[in-house]
Residue, then its C-alpha position, 0 to 999 in steps of 0.5 A: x500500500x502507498x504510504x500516501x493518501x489523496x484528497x479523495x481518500x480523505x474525504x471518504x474518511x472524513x465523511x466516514x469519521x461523521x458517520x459513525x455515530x448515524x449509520x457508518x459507512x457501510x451498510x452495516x445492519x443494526x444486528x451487527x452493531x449490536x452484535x459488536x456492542x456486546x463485544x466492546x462490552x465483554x472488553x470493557x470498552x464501554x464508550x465504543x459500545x455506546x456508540x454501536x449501540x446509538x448506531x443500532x438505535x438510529x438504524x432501527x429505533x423502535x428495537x429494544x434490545x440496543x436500547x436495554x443494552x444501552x439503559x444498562x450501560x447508563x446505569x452502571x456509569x451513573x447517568x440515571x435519568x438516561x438509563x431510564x428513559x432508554x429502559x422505558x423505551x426498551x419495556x415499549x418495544x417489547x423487552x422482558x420486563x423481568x430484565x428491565x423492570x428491576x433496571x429500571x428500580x435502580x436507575x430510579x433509586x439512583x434519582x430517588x424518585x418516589x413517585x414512580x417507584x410508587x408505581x413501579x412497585x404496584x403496576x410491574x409487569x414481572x411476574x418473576x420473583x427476584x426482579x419483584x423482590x428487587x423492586x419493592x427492595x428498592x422502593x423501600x429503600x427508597x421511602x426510607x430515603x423520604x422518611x417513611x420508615x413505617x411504609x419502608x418496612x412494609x415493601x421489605x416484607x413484600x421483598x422478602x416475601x418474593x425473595x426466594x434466595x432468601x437474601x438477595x443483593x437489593x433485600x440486603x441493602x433494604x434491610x441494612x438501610x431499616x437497621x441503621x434507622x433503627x440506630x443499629x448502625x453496627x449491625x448495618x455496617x456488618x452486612x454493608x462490608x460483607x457486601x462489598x466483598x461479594x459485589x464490588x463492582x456494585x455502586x448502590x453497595x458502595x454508596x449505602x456503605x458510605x452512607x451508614x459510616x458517615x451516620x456512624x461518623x466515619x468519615x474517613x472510611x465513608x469518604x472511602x467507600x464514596x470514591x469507590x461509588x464515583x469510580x463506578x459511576x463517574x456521570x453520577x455527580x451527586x455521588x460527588x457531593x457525598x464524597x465531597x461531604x465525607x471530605x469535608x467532615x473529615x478535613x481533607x478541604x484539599x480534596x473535597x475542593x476538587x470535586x466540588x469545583x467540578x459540580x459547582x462548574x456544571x452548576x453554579x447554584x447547587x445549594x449543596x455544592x454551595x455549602x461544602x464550598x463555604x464550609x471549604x472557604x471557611x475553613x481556609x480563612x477566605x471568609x469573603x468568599x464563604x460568605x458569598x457561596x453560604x448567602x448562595x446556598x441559602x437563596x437557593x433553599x439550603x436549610x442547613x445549620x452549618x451553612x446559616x452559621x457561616x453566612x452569619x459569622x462571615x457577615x458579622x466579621x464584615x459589621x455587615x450585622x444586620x444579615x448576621x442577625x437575620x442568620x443566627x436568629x435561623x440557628x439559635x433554635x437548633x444550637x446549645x446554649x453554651x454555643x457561640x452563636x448565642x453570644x454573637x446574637x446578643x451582639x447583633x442585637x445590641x449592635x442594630x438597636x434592639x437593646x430589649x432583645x438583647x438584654x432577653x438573649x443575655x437574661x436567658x444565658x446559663x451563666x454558670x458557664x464561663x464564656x456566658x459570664x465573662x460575655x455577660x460582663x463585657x455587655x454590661x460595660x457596653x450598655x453602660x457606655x451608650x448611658x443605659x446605667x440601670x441595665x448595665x448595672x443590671x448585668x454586671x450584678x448577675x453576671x459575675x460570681x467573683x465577688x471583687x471582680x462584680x464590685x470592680x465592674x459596678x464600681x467603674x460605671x459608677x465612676x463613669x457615671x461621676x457616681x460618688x458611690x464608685x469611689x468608695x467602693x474603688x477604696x474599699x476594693x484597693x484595701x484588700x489588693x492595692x495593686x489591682x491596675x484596673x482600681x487604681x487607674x481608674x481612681x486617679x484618672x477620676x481624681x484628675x478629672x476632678x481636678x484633685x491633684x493631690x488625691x490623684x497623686x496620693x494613689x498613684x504613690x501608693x500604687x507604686x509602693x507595691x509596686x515600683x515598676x508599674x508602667x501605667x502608674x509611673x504614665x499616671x505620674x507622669x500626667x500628674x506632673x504634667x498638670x502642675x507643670x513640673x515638665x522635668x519631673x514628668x519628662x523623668x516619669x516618662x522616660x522611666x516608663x520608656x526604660x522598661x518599656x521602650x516601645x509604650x507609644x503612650x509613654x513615647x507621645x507623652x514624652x514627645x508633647x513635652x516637647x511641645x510645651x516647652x517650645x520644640x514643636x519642630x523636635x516633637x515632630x521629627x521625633x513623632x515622623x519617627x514612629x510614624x515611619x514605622x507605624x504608617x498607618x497609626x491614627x493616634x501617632x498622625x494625630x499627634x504628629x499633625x497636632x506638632x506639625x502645626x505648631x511647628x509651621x510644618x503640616x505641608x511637609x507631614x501631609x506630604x509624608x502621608x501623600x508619598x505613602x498612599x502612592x506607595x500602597x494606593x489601597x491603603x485604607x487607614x492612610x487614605x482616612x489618616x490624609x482627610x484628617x489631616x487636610x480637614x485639620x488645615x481646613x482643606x476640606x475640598x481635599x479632605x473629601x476627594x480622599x474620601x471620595x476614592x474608596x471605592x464602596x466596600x472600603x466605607x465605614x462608620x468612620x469614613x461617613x463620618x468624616x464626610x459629614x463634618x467635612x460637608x457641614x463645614x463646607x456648607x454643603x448640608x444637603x450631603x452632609x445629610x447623605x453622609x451622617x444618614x451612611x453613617x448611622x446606618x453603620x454605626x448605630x450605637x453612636x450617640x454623636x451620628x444621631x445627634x448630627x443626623x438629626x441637626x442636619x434634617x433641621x437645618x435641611x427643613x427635613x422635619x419628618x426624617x429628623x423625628x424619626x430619628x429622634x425617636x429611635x435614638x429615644x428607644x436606644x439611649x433611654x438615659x439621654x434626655x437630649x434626644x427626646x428635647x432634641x425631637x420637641x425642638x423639631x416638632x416645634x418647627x413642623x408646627x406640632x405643638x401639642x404632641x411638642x407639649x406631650x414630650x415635654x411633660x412627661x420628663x422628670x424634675x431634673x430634665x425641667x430645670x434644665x437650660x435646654x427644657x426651659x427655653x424649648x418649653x419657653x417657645x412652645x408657649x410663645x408660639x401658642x399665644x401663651x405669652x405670660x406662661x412664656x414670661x415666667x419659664x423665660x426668667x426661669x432659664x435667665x435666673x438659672x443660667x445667666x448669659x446673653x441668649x438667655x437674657x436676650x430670650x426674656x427680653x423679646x418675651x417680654x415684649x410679646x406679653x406687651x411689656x417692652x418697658x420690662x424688656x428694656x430695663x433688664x437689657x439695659x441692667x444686663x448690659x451695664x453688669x457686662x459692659x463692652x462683653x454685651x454689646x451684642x445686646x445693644x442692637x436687640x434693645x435698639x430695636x425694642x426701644x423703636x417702639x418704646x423709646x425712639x430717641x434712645x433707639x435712635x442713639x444706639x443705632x448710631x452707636x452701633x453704627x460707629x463701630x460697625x458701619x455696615x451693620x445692614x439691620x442698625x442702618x434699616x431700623x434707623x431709616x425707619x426711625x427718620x421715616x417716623x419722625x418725618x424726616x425723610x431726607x435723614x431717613x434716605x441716608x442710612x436706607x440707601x447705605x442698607x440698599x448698597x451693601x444688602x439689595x437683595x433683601x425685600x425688607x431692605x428694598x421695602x425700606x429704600x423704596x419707601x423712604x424715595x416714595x416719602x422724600x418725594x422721588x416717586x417715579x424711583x421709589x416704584x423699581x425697589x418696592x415692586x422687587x420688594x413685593x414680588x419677593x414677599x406677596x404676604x406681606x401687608x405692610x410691604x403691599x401696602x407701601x407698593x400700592x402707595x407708591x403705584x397710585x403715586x406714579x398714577x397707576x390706580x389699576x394696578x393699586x387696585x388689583x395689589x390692594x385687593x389680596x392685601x389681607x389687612x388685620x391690625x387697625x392701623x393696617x385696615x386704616x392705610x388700606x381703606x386711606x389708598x382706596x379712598x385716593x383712587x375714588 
């Protein structure tokens, strides 16, 4: 033969190739494919007998036999839907049911399909006794599968009834599965390994076997037998999940990733697949990653416990708390009570706001455990934190068992709470161990906050006679030193501190604001750029080293320090947060916010909206400052300052609705802060909601009515309902208590509502005589209560005022008006046309020159300002008033007349100018 092949010879090849799999080249008849399929079959070569087969059926399709040959094939390589359908086709054309039906049963077992071996089981064909045992064998195995153990028992019996080997294959497994449901997994087992003995090419023996050891946690010899089944039935990937699952259970990861890799590739949302692959995750650390593929599962219908506790830790490890929450109330059913997702429930609950909830959760733990009590503790001191002492006490007291350490935790609130109670008890502990760090700390830092510095350092000294190396005490010494200025001797205590801890940054920082204060900012910053060089992304060390820079004329350079490293490692979070800080503290707010702006939204946090909002506020931006604190109390809920900030930026955005609303969940979390129950009066105030404003305010104690903030909302309630006597009495209240400007300033206009400008002057005047030039702000209010009361004296303030201030807008309107009262319109016009210049844009002042032309006789000019005046504030009756004048003035009645027509005149004077200008026009 040549060693060549022509074109023509290739393309009868080709063509031949393609043909393989429809009727071959030859005219081969589908007997001779069968005939050469159960050759390859003898030999094992199953892919070439598929082949023939396919061949066979094409040629013939209604033959049974090719598609009986070819269903078992599918069966014995794990593909069980198809198995099924070929053997159904196979009983359709006529094949022996006593051969197919009990195929068929395993190819349905293999799918676990109930239904129709439901039916399979009552309306079978086979009238043969081993292929019946083996359907009604496998339907129980079946029901078992589904959990009907009591019908499972009844297709048993009926096995074994047509069993006439009295143990066949199918029987045995049947009767296996019912001992390890009735928790005889030894015995189960027994039978399953003798099986494996005498069927080893068998995939439903491998499998059943693996199922019992992983019942009897044998995860090793279960992941064993599982591999066995794979072999046998590669198309099965289910039976991968199970070995995968045996895997994991067993901590080989390596290896069950590699299964489920290849299921999750065919199939990305098998809950599953997803389960073991977060489990794998997990397990590795990658914990983005397990959560993504547990919160997977779950979409898709996995119940699983294991999957909900991944999706909930992995969620709270990322403060993504609200999904944790939603996960661990799943599982906390189905968990121990010294089980971890107990606690991390608690901390969600208290972490969203549900404080009721928590405190339930935290009532319920079995505090004889340790880890619940020392949990229970530390909650303790949270809910003391956010100011909600009586729980907190609560908590602490039935927590520990250790009756020093409770007295310590309660002692410490107290002292938080600047309760006298937590000295004494902080004495009496000290005296029975001196040295306990945690007492002595916090007496001394108490007593300096006090200002008592020789209380302060009368502890400290004691502390260190039991204890002479006692770094923090020797700190504390130090910070004493610092107080009463003895800069050596604390630069000592420091120093001494460093010796035996040289890298207590505490210590370090101290030393180095030392520095500072003895006038080398510029050494407290090379020093701190020291550390900082070392700890790039330490905020207390930027803080410091910014605080040294700008007192040594050096931020660019410390900026341009912190500018340098984020090139280096532009992802670097912290560094990026550590530069706006730093911009914001040169006032570079528009910089400040371009960092902020390039973390991309995973990289957002509490902290980072809350730099946003400051930075926004300070820009006058309110409108985003408002975005930003809404982002950064949804991260940070238990932030008294992102509610307080939320709800002043909703007011000063007209916002009321949002502000109250806010309020009140602040209300419900904070409950020992009354400021944010005043703090939502103050909105309902300006949303017009007197009465439930009033509701709020009487039900606070007696200590919250004595208050400044109470009294001068309860002031404005009563001055807004008319109630300007009532108003009167709480205005001097709050001044009586809290002398200042505002408060005195407040009375004042008080009175005047009430119709007592003369009271209103004379504590003015009183005030501003006791302050001298600190009340001066004061001398333009009484300015204004004496244009009513006393002219010639309003006159003479106002000019006062205007000789230190002679652009002041209002002090050069309200002297116009003055003039204009008297008549002396040309005195009049000079200051009015003075406020024109400087404040055009008002209607009050457009209203004010407008008039003054109009009177002084430039009539046709007075018309331009006081119809600008008019178009700004239509509701204004006195500015429509002086515009109608003025129209009639330059002989346009009709237009007057239309103008005076929607002036809604009430006051008598009012009515009287009114019916004046008709009368003119008639």
């Amino acid at each position: 033969m040549s060693k060549f092949i022509t074109n023509r010879s290739l393309s009868t090849i080709a063509g031949c190739l393609m043909a393989v799999s429809v009727a071959g080249c030859n005219d081969i008849d589908p007997d001779t494919h069968i005939a050469n399929a159960k050759q390859f079959i003898t030999k094992q070569e199953y892919s070439a007998a598929i082949i023939e087969l396919k061949n066979a059926i094409q040629q013939s399709p209604q033959l049974g036999e090719p598609r009986y040959l070819l269903g078992d094939l599918y069966l014995q390589r794990g593909d069980f839907s198809g198995a099924e359908k070929e053997l159904r086709r196979a009983l359709k054309y006529g094949e022996n049911p006593d051969l197919i039906e009990p195929l068929l049963a395993r190819a349905l077992l293999g799918q676990s399909d109930l239904l129709s071996l439901n039916e399979l089981s009552t309306q079978a064909k086979t009238q043969l006794s081993s292929a019946l045992a083996d359907i009604h064998a496998i339907h129980a195995m079946v029901l078992l599968q589904h959990g009907e153990k009591e019908k499972a028992k009844a297709a048993l019996n009926l096995a074994m009834e047509d069993d006439a080997n009295d143990g066949s294959l199918y029987t045995t497994l049947a009767y296996a599965g019912l001992l390890a449901e009735q928790s005889r997994l030894n015995d189960a087992l027994e039978i399953l390994l003798q099986l494996t003995q005498h069927f080893p090419k068998n995939s439903d023996v491998w499998l059943t076997t693996g199922h019992i050891q992983m019942a009897s946690n044998r995860f090793s010899r279960a992941a064993e037998s599982y591999l066995q089944a794979v072999t046998l039935s590669p198309q099965a990937k289910h039976y991968m999940l199970f070995l995968a699952q045996a895997l994991v259970r067993d901590e080989q990861y390596t290896k069950a990733n590699t299964y489920v890799d290849e299921i999750l590739t065919v199939s990305p949302t098998h809950p599953l697949a997803n389960e073991l692959k977060a489990s794998i995750d997990y397990a590795n650390g990658n914990y983005q990653d397990a959560q993504n593929h547990a919160e997977l599962a779950i979409q898709n219908g996995s119940q699983s416990i294991g999957v909900f506790v991944i999706a909930g830790v992995t969620a709270y490890s990322r403060n993504q708390f609200e999904q944790a929450n939603e996960y661990f109330a799943r599982v906390i059913p189905f968990v121990g009570k010294d089980h971890l997702i107990n606690r991390l429930y608690a901390s969600t609950q208290f972490k969203l706001g549900n404080m009721d909830g928590a405190l339930e959760t935290l009532n319920n733990f079995d505090l004889s455990l340790k880890e619940n009590n020392e949990f229970v503790n530390q909650m303790s001191l949270e809910f003391a934190k956010i100011g909600r002492r009586t729980d907190a006490l609560s908590l602490a007291s039935k927590a520990s068992t250790d009756t020093q350490n409770q007295s310590l935790t309660l002692s410490l609130m107290q002292l938080a709470n600047k309760e006298a109670q937590g000295v004494t008890h902080l004495q009496n502990i000290l005296k029975v161990q001196p040295d306990l760090p945690e007492a002595n700390l916090g007496l001394a830092y108490y007593y300096l906050e006090q200002g008592d510095i020789v209380q302060a350092e009368t502890i400290v000294n004691d502390w260190l006679s039991t204890e002479p190396n006692q770094v923090s005490a020797i700190i504390m010494k130090g910070y004493i030193a610092t107080k009463k200025k003895d800069y050596p001797l604390a630069a000592k205590q420091f120093e001494r501190a460093i010796g035996l801890e040289p890298k207590n940054l505490t210590a370090l920082l101290s030393l180095y604001k030392l520095e500072m204060l003895t006038g080398k900012p510029e050494d407290a910053y090379r020093h701190t750029l020291a550390l900082a060089e070392q700890s790039p992304e330490n905020f207390v060390i930027a803080r410091n080293l910014f605080q040294f820079a700008t007192e040594a004329k050096l931020l660019p350079e410390a900026l341009a320090f912190y500018e340098q490293k984020i090139k280096q490692s532009p992802n670097d979070v912290p560094l990026k947060m550590i530069l706006a800080r730093g911009y914001a503290s040169q006032n570079d707010y528009s910089k400040g916010l371009q960092v902020l702006e390039s973390l991309t939204p995973v990289q957002q946090s509490a902290e980072s909206f809350s730099l946003a909002t400051l930075l926004h506020f300070k820009s006058g931006d309110y409108r985003k400052a408002q975005l930003a604190a809404t982002e950064w109390l949804k991260r940070d809920r238990l932030n008294p300052d992102a509610y307080i900030r939320t709800i002043q930026l909703s007011e000063m955005n007209k916002e009321y609705d949002t502000g109250i609303k806010t309020a009140s969940q602040a209300e419900k979390l904070f409950v020992d802060q009354p400021g944010f129950s005043l703090m939502k009066v103050g909105l309902l105030l300006k949303d017009t909601q007197y009465q439930a404003a009033q509701a709020i305010l009487d039900k606070q104690n007696d200590a919250v009515k004595t208050t400044a903030y109470y009294l001068r909302l309860q002031g404005e309630l009563y001055a807004r309902n008319g109630q300007t006597a009532q108003a009167v009495d709480v205005q001097k209240q709050r001044f009586e208590r809290y002398p200042s400007i505002t408060t005195v300033k407040d009375l004042a206009l008080a009175y005047d509502a009430n119709k007592q400008t003369h009271d209103a002057v004379r504590v003015l005047k009183q005030y501003i005589t006791q302050q001298g030039e600190a009340a001066q702000p004061l001398v333009l209010v009484l300015a204004q209560l004496q244009v009513k009361a006393e002219p010639d004296a309003a006159i003479a303030n106002y000019r006062a005022i205007l000789e230190k201030e002679p652009k002041n807008v209002i002090a050069l309107n309200n002297l116009a008006w003055l003039y204009m009262n008297q008549n002396d319109f040309a005195k009049a016009c000079e200051p009015a046309s003075q406020a024109f210049e400087l404040a055009g844009e008002f209607a009050e002042v457009q209203d004010t020159y407008g008039y003054c032309l109009l009177k002084s006789g430039q009539t046709q000019s007075s018309l331009e300002p006081l119809k600008a005046a008019y178009q700004s504030k239509r509701a204004s009756v006195e500015i429509g008033l002086h515009y109608a004048e003025s129209l009639i003035a330059n002989h346009l009645p009709e237009k007057a007349k239309d103008i005076l027509n929607t002036v809604e005149a009430t006051s008598p004077e009012h009515v009287q100018q009114k019916n004046q200008l008709m009368a003119q026009m008639q």
